[in-house]
N, C-alpha and C positions, 0 to 999 in steps of 0.2 A: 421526946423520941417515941418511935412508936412500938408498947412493950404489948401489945394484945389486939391480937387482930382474927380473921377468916379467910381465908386464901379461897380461892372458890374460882369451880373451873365447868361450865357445861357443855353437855353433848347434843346436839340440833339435828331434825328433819332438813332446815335451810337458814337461811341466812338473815331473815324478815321475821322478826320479833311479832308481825301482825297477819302474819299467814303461815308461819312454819310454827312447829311445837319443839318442846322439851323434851330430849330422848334419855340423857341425865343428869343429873347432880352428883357434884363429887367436892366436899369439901375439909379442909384440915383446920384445927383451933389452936396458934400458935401463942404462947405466952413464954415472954424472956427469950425470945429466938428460937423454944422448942416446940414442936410439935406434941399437943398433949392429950388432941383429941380428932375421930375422921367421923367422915359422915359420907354416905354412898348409895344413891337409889335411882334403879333405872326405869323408867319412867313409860308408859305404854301410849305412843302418840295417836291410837286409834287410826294409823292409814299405813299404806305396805312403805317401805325403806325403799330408797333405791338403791342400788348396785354401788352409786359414790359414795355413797356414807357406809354403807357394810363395809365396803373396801376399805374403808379410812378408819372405822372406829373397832371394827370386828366384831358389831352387834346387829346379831340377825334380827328378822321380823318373830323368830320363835322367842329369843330374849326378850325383844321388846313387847311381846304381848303378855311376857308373864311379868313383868313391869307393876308398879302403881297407878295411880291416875297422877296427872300433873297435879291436880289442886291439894291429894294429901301430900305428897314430896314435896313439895313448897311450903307447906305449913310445917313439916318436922326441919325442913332447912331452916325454918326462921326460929326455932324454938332450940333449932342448933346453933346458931347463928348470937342469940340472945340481944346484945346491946353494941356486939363489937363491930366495928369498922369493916368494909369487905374489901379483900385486895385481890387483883386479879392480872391477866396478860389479855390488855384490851376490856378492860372492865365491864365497858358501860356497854359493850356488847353482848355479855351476860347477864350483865344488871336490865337489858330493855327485855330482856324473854321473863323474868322474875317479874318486872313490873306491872309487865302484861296480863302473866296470869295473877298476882294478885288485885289488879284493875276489875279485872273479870269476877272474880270473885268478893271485890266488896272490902279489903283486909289492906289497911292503911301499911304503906312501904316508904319508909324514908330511910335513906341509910348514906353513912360518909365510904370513900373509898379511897385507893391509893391505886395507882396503874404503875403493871411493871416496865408497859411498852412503853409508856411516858418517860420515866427513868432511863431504859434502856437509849431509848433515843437521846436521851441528854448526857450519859454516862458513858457509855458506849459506840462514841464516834466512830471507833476502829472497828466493827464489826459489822461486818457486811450486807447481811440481813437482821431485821429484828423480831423475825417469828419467833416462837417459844421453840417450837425445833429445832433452830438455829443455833437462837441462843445456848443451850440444853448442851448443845456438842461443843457449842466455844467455847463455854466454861466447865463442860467435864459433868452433868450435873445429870446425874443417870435414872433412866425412868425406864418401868419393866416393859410397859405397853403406852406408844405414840396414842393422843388421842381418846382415851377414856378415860372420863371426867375425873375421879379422886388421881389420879398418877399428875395428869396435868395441874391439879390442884396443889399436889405435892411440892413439884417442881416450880411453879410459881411463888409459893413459899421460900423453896428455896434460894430463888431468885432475889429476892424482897430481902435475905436475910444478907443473900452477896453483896447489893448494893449499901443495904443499913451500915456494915461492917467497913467497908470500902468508903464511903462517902456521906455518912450520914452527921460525922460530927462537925463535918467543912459545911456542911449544906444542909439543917436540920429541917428548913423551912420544905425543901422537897419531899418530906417526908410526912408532913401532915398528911391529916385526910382530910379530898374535900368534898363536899356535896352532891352524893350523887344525883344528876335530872334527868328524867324521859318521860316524855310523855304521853301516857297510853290513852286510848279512848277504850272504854268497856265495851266488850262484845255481847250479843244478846245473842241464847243459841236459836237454831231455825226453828221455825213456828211447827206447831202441825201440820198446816198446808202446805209449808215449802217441802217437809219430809214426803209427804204424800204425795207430791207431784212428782218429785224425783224417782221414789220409788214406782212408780207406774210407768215415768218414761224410761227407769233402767228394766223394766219387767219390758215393756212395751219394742225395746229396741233394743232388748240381749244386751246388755250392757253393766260391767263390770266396773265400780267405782275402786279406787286405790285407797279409800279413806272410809269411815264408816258413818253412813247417815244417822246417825243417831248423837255423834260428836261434834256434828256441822255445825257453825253459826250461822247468821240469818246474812252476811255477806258472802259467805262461801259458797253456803247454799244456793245465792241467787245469781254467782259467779258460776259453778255449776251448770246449774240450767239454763242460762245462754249459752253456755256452749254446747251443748246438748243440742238446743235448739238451731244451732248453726249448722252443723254436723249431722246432726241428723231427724231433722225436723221437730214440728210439734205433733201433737198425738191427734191422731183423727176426732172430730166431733163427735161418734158413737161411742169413745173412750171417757171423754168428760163427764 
């Protein structure tokens, strides 16, 4: 059975593990079904928020600039985290933005997991929806604030402990953990020269980026500037 585990729950610019960043980490350290330990860092994704994610999580551009960087909040997650299992609602959707940034960073991640959406869908035939919201209200299971990573973290925990309780001695086998996979390719950040051109064609053509060139990798970057150059051309020859 499973007696020690990390419930672990993040907050996202988007949706794409390989172009959105980590806004935060919110995690709980459950042993014997209790909750013994949290963990909670909001993360500074280097580019402005849009309107749907403030709306959704209640974290402005002012919070999120006083934030960390992602690569130390991933490194105190893992040294939070230790040797234990991670469980989550939708796991490996969390687990591909972790993977990412330690990809990027060089810092070997292997880790087992357990999904609560997994369970719910096999346990849970009668309930209508299987979001974590959802679920939260059909089983009573109360959280302060929708959407910010340690409450979500929480509640997934608690979730994992309804179904352990409920189903875990008829079905022990669904309750292992198993391997988590994703697989990231390392990002290189942008060169000098890509920073430099950007910067000239945003000086050159008034222009205002939502992310900070200094953060860019070297495909962002060069996604960037084609559409720059679509939009609004390339820079006159006396510029070069």
């Amino acid at each position: 059975m499973l007696n020690e585990y990390v419930a672990v729950d993040l907050e996202m610019t988007g949706l794409h593990a390989r172009r959105d960043r980590i806004l935060e980490i919110g995690a709980v350290k459950v042993r014997q079904g209790r909750i013994t330990d949290e963990f909670q860092r909001l993360v500074n994704p280097h580019r402005k928020l849009t309107q749907e994610i403030i709306s959704l999580t209640g974290i402005t551009d002012e919070m999120a600039q006083a934030g960390c960087g992602s690569e130390l909040a991933v490194q105190e997650f893992l040294i939070f985290a230790e040797d234990c299992p991670l469980a989550g609602h939708n796991i490996m959707f969390d687990y591909s933005f972790l993977k990412q940034c330690t990809v990027n960073q060089g810092i070997p991640l292997e880790k087992e997991g357990i999904d609560t959406l997994k369970l719910a869908r096999n346990f849970l035939p009668e309930a209508e929806k299987k979001t974590l919201d959802y679920l939260c209200e059909f089983l009573h299971i109360s959280r302060n604030r929708n959407h910010r990573a340690l409450e979500d973290a929480r509640a997934a925990a608690e979730l994992l402990e309804y179904f352990k309780d409920r189903f875990g001695e008829q079905n022990p086998e669904a309750f292992t953990p198993r391997r988590l996979q994703y697989k990231a390719k390392k990002q290189q950040p942008a060169t000098k020269q890509q920073k430099k051109r950007l910067q000239e064609l945003m000086e050159y053509h008034k222009i205002e980026l939502d992310r900070e060139v200094e953060s860019l990798n070297r495909s962002e970057a060069s996604r960037i500037t084609d559409k720059i150059y679509v939009r609004y051309g390339r820079l006159p020859p006396h510029c070069l």
